[in-house]
C-alpha positions as CSV (number, residue, x, y, z in Angstrom):
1,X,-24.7,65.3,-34.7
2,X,-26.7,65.1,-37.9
3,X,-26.2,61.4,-39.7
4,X,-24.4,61.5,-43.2
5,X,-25.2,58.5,-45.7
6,X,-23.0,57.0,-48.1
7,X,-24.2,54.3,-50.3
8,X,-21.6,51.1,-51.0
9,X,-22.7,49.0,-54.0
10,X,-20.5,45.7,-52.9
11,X,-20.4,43.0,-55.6
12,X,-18.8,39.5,-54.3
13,X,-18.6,36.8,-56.8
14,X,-21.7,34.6,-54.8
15,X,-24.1,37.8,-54.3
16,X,-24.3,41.6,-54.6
17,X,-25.5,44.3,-52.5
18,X,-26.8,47.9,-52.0
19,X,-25.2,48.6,-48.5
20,X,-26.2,52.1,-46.6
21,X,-23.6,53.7,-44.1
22,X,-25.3,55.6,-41.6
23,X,-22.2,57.6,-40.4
24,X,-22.8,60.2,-37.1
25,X,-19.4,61.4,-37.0
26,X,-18.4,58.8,-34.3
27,X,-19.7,55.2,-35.7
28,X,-21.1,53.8,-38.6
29,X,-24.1,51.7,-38.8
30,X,-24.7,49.6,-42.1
31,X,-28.0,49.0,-43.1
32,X,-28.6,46.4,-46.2
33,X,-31.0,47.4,-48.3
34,X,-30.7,45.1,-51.4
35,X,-29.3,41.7,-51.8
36,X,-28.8,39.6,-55.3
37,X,-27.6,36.5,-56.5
38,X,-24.5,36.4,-58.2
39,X,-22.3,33.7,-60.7
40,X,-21.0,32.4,-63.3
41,X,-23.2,31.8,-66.3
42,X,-22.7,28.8,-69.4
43,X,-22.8,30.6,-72.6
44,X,-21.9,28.1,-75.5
45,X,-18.8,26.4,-73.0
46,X,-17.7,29.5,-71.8
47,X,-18.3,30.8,-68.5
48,X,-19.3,34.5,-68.4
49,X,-20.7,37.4,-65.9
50,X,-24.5,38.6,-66.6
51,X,-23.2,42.2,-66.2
52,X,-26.6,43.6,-67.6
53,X,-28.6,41.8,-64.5
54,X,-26.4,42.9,-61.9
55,X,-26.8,46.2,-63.5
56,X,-30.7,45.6,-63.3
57,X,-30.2,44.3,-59.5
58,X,-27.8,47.7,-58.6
59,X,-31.1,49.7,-60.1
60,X,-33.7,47.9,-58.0
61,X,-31.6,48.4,-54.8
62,X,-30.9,52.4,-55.7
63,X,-34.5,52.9,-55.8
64,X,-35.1,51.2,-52.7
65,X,-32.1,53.4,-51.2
66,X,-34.3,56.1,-52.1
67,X,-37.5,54.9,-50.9
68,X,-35.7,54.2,-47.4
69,X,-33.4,57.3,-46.7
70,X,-34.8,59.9,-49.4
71,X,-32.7,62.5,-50.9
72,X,-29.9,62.2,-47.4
73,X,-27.7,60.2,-49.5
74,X,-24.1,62.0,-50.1
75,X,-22.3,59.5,-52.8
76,X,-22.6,56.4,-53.7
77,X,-19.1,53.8,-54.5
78,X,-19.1,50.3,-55.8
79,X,-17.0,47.6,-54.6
80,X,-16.0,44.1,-56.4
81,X,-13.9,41.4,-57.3
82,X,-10.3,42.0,-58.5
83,X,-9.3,40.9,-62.3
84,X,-12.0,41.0,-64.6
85,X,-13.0,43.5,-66.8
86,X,-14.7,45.2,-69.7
87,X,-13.8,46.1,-72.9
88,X,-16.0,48.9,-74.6
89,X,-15.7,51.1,-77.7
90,X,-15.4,54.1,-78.8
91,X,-19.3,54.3,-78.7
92,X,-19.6,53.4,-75.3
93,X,-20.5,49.4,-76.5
94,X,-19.6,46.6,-74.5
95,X,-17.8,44.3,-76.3
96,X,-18.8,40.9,-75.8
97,X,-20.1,39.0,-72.6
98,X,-17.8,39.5,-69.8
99,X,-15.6,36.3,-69.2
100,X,-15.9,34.9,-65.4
101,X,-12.4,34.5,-64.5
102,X,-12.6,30.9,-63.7
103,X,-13.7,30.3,-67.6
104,X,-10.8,27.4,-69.2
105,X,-9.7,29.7,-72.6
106,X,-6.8,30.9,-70.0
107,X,-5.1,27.7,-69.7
108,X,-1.7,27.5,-70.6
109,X,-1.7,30.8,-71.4
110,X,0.8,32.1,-68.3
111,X,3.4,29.5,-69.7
112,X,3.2,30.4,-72.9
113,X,3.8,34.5,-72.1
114,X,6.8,33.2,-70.9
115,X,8.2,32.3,-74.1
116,X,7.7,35.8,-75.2
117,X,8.2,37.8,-71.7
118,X,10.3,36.4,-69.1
119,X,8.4,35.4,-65.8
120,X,11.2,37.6,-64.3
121,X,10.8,40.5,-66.3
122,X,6.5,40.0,-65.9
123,X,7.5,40.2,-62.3
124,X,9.6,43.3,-62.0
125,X,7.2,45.3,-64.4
126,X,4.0,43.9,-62.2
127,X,5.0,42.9,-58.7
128,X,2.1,40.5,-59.1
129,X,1.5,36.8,-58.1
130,X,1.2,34.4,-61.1
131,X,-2.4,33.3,-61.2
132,X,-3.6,32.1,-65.2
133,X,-7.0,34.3,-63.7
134,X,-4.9,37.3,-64.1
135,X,-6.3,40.0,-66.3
136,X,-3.3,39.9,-68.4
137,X,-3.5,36.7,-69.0
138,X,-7.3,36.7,-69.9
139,X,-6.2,39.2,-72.4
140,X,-3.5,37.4,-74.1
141,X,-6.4,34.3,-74.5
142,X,-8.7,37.1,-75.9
143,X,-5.9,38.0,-78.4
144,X,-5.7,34.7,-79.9
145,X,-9.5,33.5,-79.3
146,X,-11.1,36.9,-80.6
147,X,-8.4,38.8,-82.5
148,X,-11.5,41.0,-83.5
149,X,-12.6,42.5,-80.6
150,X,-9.3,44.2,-80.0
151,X,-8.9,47.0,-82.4
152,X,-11.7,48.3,-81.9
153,X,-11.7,48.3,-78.2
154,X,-11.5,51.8,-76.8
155,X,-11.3,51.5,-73.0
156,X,-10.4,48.8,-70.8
157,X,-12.4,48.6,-67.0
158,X,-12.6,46.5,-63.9
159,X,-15.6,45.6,-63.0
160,X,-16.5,48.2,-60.6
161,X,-14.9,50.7,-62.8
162,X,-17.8,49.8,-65.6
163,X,-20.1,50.0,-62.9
164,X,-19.3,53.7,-61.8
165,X,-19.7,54.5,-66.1
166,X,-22.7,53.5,-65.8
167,X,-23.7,55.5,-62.8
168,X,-22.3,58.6,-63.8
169,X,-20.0,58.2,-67.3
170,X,-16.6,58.1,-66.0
171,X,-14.2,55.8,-68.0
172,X,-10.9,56.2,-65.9
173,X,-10.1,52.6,-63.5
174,X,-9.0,52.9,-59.8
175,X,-5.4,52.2,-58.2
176,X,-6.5,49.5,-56.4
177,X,-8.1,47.1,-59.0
178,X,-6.2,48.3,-61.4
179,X,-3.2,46.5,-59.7
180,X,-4.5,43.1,-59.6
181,X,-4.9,42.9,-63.1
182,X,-0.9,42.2,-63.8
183,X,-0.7,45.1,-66.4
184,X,0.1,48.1,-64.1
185,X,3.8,48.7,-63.0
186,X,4.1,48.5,-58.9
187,X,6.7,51.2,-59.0
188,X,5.9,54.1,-61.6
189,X,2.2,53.6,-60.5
190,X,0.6,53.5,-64.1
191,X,-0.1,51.0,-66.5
192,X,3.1,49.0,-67.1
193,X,3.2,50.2,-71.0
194,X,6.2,48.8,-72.0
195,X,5.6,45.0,-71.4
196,X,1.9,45.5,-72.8
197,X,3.4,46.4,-76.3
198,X,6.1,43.9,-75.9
199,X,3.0,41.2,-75.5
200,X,1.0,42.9,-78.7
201,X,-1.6,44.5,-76.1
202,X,-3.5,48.0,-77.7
203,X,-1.9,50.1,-74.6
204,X,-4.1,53.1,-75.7
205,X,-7.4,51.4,-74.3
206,X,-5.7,51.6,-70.5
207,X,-7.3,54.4,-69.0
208,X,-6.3,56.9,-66.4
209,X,-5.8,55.6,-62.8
210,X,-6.9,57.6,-59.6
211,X,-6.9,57.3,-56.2
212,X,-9.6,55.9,-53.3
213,X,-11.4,58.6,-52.5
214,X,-11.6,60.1,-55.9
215,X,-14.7,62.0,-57.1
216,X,-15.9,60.6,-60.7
217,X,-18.9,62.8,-61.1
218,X,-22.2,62.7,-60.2
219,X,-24.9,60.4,-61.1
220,X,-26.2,61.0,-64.3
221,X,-29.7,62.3,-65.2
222,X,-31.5,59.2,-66.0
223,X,-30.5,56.8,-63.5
224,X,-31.5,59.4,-61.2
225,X,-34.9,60.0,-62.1
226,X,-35.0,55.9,-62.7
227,X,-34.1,55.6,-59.0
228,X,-35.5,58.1,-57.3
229,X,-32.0,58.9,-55.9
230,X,-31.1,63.0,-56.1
231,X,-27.7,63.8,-58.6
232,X,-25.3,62.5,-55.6
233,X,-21.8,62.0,-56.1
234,X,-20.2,59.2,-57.6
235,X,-17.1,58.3,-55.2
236,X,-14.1,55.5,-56.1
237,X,-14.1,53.6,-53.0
238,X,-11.3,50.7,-53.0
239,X,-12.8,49.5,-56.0
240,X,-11.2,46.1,-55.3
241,X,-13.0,44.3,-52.5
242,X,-9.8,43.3,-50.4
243,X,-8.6,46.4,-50.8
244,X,-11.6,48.1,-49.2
245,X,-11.7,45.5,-46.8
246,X,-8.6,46.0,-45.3
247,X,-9.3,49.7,-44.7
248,X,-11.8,48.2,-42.2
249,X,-9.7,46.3,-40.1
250,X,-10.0,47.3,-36.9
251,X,-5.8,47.8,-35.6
252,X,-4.5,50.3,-33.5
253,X,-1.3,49.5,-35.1
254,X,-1.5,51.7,-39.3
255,X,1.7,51.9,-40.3
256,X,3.3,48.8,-38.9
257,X,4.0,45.3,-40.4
258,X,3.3,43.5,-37.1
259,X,-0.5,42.3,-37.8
260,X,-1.4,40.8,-40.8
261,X,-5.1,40.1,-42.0
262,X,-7.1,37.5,-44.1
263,X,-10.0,38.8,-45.8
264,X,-11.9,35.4,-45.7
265,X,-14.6,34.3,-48.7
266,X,-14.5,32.6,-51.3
267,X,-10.9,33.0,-52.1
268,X,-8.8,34.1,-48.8
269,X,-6.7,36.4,-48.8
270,X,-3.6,36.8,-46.4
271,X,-1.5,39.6,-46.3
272,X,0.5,42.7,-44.7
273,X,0.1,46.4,-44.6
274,X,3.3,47.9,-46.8
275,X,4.5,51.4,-47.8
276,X,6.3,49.7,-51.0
277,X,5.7,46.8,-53.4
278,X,8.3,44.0,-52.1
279,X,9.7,43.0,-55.7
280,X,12.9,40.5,-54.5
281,X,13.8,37.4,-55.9
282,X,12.5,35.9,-52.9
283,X,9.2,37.7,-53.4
284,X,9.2,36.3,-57.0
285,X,10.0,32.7,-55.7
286,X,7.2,32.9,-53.7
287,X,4.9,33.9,-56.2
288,X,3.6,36.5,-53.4
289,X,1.1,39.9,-54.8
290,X,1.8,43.4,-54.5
291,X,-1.7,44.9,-54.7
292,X,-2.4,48.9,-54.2
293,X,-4.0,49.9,-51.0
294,X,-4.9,53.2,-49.3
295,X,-3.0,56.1,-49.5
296,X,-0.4,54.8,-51.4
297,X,0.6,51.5,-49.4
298,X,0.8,48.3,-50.9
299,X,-1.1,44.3,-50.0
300,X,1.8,42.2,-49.4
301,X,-0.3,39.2,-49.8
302,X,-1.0,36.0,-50.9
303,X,-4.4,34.4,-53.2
304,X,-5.4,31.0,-51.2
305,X,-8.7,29.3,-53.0
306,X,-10.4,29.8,-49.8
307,X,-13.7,28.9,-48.8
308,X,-14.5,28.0,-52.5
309,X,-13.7,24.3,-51.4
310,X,-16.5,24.5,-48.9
311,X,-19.0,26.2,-51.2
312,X,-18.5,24.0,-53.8
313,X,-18.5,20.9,-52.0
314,X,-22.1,22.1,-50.6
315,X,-23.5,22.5,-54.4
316,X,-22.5,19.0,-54.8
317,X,-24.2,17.8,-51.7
318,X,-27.1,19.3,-52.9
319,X,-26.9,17.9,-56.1
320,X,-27.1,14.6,-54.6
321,X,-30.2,15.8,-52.2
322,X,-28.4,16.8,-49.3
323,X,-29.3,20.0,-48.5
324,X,-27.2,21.2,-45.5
325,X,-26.2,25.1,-44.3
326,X,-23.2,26.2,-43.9
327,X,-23.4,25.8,-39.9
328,X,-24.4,22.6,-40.2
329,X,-21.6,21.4,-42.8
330,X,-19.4,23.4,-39.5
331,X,-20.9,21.2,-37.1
332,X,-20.6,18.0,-39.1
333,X,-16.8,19.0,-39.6
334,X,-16.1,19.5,-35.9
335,X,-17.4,15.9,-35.3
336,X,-15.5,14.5,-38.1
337,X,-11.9,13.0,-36.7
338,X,-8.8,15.4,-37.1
339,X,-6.1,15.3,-39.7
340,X,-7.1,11.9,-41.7
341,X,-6.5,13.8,-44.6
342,X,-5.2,17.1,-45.8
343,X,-4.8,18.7,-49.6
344,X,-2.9,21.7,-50.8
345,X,-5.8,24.5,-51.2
346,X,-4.5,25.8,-54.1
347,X,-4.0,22.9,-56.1
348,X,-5.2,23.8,-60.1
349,X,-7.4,20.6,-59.7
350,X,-9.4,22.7,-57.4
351,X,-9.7,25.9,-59.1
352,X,-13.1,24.9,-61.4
353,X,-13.7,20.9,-60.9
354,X,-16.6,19.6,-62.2
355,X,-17.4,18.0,-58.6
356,X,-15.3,19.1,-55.4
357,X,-15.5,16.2,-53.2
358,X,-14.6,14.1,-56.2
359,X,-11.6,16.4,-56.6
360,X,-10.7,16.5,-52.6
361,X,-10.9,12.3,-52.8
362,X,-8.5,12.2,-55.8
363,X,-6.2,14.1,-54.4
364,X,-6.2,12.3,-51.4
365,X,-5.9,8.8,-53.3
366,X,-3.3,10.5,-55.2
367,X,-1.2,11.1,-52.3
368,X,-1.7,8.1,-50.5
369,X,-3.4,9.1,-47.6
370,X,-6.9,7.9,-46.0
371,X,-10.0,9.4,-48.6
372,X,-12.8,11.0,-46.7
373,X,-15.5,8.4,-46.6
374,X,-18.2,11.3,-45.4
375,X,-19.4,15.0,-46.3
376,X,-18.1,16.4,-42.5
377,X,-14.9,14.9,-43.0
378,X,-14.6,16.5,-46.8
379,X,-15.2,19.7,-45.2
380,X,-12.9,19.3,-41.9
381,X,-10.1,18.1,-44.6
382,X,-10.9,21.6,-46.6
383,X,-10.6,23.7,-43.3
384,X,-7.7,22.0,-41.7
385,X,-6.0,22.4,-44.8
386,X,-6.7,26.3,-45.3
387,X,-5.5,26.9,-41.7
388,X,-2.2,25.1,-42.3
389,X,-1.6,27.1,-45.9
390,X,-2.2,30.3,-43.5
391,X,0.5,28.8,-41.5
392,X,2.7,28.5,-44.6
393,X,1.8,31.6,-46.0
394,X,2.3,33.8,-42.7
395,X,6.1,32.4,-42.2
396,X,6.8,34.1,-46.0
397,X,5.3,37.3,-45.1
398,X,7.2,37.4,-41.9
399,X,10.4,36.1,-43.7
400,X,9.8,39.1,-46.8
401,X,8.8,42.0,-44.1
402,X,11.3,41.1,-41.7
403,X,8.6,41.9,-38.8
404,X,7.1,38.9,-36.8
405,X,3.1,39.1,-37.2
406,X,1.5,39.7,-33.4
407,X,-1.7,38.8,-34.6
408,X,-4.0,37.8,-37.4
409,X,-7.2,39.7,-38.3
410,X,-9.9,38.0,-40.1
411,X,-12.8,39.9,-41.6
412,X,-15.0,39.4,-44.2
413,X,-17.8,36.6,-44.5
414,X,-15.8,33.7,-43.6
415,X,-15.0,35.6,-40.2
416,X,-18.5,33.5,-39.1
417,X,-17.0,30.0,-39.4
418,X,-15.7,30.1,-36.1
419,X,-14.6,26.6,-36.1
420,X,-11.6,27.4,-39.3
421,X,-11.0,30.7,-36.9
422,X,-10.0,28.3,-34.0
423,X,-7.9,25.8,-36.6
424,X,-6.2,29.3,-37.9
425,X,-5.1,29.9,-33.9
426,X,-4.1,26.2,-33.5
427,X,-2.1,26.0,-36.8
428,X,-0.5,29.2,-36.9
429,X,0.0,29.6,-32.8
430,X,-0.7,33.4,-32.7
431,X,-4.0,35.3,-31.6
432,X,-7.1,35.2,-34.6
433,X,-9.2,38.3,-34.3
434,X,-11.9,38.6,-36.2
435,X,-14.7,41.1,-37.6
436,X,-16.1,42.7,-38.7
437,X,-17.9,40.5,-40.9
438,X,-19.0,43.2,-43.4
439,X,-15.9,44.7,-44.1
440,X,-15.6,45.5,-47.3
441,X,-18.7,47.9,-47.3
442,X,-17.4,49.6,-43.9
443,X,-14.4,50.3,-46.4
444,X,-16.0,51.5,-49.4
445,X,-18.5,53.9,-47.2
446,X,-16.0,55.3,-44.8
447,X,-13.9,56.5,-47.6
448,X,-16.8,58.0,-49.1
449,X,-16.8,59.8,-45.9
450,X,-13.1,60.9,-45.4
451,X,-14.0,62.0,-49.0
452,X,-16.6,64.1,-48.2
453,X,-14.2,65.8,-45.4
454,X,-15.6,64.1,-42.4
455,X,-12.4,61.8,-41.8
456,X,-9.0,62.7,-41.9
457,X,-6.5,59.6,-42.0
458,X,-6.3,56.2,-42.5
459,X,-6.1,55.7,-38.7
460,X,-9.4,57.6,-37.7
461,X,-11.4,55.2,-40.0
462,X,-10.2,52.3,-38.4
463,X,-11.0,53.9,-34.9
464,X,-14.6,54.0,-35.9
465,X,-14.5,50.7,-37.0
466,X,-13.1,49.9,-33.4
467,X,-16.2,51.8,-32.1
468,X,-19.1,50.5,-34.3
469,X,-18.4,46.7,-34.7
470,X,-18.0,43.7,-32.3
471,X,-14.7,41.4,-32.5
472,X,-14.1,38.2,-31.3
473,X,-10.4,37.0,-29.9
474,X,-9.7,33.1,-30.5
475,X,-6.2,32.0,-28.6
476,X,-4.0,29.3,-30.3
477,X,-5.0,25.5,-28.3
478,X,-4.1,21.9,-29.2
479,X,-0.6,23.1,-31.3
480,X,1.9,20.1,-30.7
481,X,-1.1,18.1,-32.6
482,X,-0.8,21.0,-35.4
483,X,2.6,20.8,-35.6
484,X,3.0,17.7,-36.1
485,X,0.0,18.1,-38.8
486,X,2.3,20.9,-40.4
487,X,5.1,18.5,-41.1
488,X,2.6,16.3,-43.0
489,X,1.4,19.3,-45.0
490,X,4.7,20.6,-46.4
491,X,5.2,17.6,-48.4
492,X,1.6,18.2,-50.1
493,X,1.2,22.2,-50.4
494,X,3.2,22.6,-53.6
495,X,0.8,19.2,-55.3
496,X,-1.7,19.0,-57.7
């Protein structure tokens, strides 16, 4: 059978990349083709995206694409992280740098909106976890920091949705993204309009919404003959990178709550597989998500900060001359001695420190327990104490679903670290499968395909997955020792 290929343009808040999915109607093979650095940048004390070089980078890896596979390519989708966006005007200008979403002008902003909109009310209209990274809350700091950039703001976009007007001049956002921004309404599936005016917001800039799988148009003119690339399509994948990644995972079990998955990177993210937003009190005391998946289901799921403790612990080491790779800061952990210390993941001291392991050690002194006296042991504290929040967090999916979770799925870059896939095991006693590692492209190219009519369902995409990519199983081992490290970490998880 002749071999189709889709293009996946999959932006991660570390790096980028131009991802080709060589699809022959049974598997998928994924080819990179273009890799790029990606972070935050210092402008004046703010921290911002250089939108304009990734849109350099995309460029440079399209006309490679074109150089390598030629004209074969059917569409092309991009793929990023959920919450920030653009503002453009009527003109088509971008207003302003784009904020990175870890920049300071949000704090206090959440509490504050609640003094004007109940955190109740937020809730019901949203269904969304409250995070001061939310889009809605970066737009309320936006109102009061640059009051000028909002009336003339014409269209708001995500990320990926700027991306795709670039490529081919749509101006519309998709489902997926568009629901972690905390300004779109869980239940009547469009922008929740009626808080956004309550809060002052210009509800005329939010855009239409449409589905994965959505045709947007086809590349235009320019960026064609720039690339080398033919006028291919422009397809909406998942535009939000969880989202697409979840498409990938490899279960034989679509349409029940019995698995759950953690897209693993710099933030993890642990959820279910739900036909409805859950929006209970319980759901709101949990300060659990509702974000939109494919083919209308919801993410029942749950932000942790992730592997972000482990990156940036690593900048600092080599700040200080110690250059080590992520297997060997995995190594160095695994030799360190279990459970001296442990620290609540999500703690706000953690979510943009000026140095990690100074962060980790405070916190540690701060609680009164032992402070990791070497790098391994700050990075066995940060792993041990992911697993056990996945332990935490799994018991309030199970409790909101009603369904006990069989077993976990891990994909997505932090699937490699094998050693926090065994503590995930040990801590939450049920089976850890993971892979496959690149699974947010596999999403965002194999809906390109069911979009191009060569996939029907939801299910047939994750049986090619099961047929083109390699899992691993890790059993739960050593769990009285992690039960009794649970009992410790209760008392820290809701600190700092």
């Amino acid at each position: 059978m002749a071999t189709s290929n889709y293009l996946a343009v999959d932006l991660g808040a570390e790096s980028g990349r131009i991802m080709a999915g060589l699809f022959d109607g049974k598997t998928i093979r994924l080819d990179e083709i273009h890799r790029f650095a990606n972070g935050p940048v210092s402008v004046a004390d703010t921290m911002r995206w250089d939108l304009i070089r990734l849109w350099s980078e995309i460029q440079a890896g399209l006309t490679k694409a074109a150089s390598r596979i030629g004209q074969s390519a059917v569409s092309v989708g991009v793929d990023s992280w959920g919450v920030d966006f653009v503002l453009l005007s009527k003109g088509g200008e971008m207003l302003g740098q784009p904020y990175h979403y870890r920049d300071a002008r949000t704090r206090g902003i959440m509490q504050d909106s609640f003094g004007r909109i109940p955190r109740d009310e937020i809730f019901s209209q949203t269904g969304l976890q409250f995070m001061e990274i939310n889009s809605l809350y970066q737009l309320l700091a936006m109102q009061r920091r640059n009051p000028e950039l909002m009336p003339v703001a014409d269209r708001f976009l995500m990320i990926a949705d700027f991306f795709h007007w670039l490529l081919c001049g749509s101006r519309v956002v998709e489902f997926t993204n568009a629901t972690t921004s905390q300004c779109f309404h869980p239940v009547n599936r469009t922008w929740a309009f009626d808080m956004l005016r309550k809060f002052g917001l210009p509800a005329n800039v939010f855009p239409d919404t449409v589905e994965p799988g959505t045709l947007l148009g086809q590349l235009r003119e320019e960026v064609a003959k720039r690339t080398g690339l033919a006028r291919l399509n422009v397809v909406a994948p998942p535009t939000h990178d969880t989202a697409a990644a979840v498409v990938a995972i490899p279960t034989r079990h679509t349409g029940s709550a019995n698995w759950a998955y953690i897209s693993s990177g710099t933030w993890s993210l642990m959820g279910l597989e739900v036909p409805n937003a859950v929006l209970s009190p319980r759901a709101l005391e949990l300060n659990v998500t509702n974000e939109g998946g494919v083919d209308g289901t919801y993410r029942l799921l749950k932000n942790i900060m992730g592997l972000w403790l482990v990156q940036e612990c690593r900048r600092s080491f080599e700040r200080d001359g110690n250059s080590y790779d992520y297997a060997l800061l995995t190594q160095m952990a695994r030799d360190a001695s279990p459970f001296r210390c442990l620290v609540n993941p999500d703690a706000a001291a953690f979510l943009a420190p000026s140095d990690m392991p100074s962060a980790i050690r405070q916190f540690c002194q701060s609680t009164s327990q032992e402070i990791p006296d070497s790098d391994g042991q700050l990075i066995r504290c940060a792993l041990e104490s992911l697993a056990l929040k996945y332990r935490v967090v799994l018991g309030w999916l199970e409790e909101l679903s009603g369904e006990r979770v069989e077993v976990i799925h891990i994909v997505g870059g932090g699937c490699q670290n094998e050693l926090l896939n065994q503590f995930t095991a040990n801590a939450t006693g049920r089976p850890v499968i993971t892979g496959p590692i690149e699974g947010t492209a596999l999403g965002n190219v194999l809906i390109q395909a069911r979009a191009a009519g060569e996939l029907s369902s939801l299910a047939d995409i994750r049986d090619v997955v099961r047929r083109s990519t390699e899992t691993r199983e890790y059993e739960p081992q050593q769990t009285s020792a992690w039960d009794d490290a649970f009992g410790r970490f209760r008392d820290l998880q809701f600190k700092g």
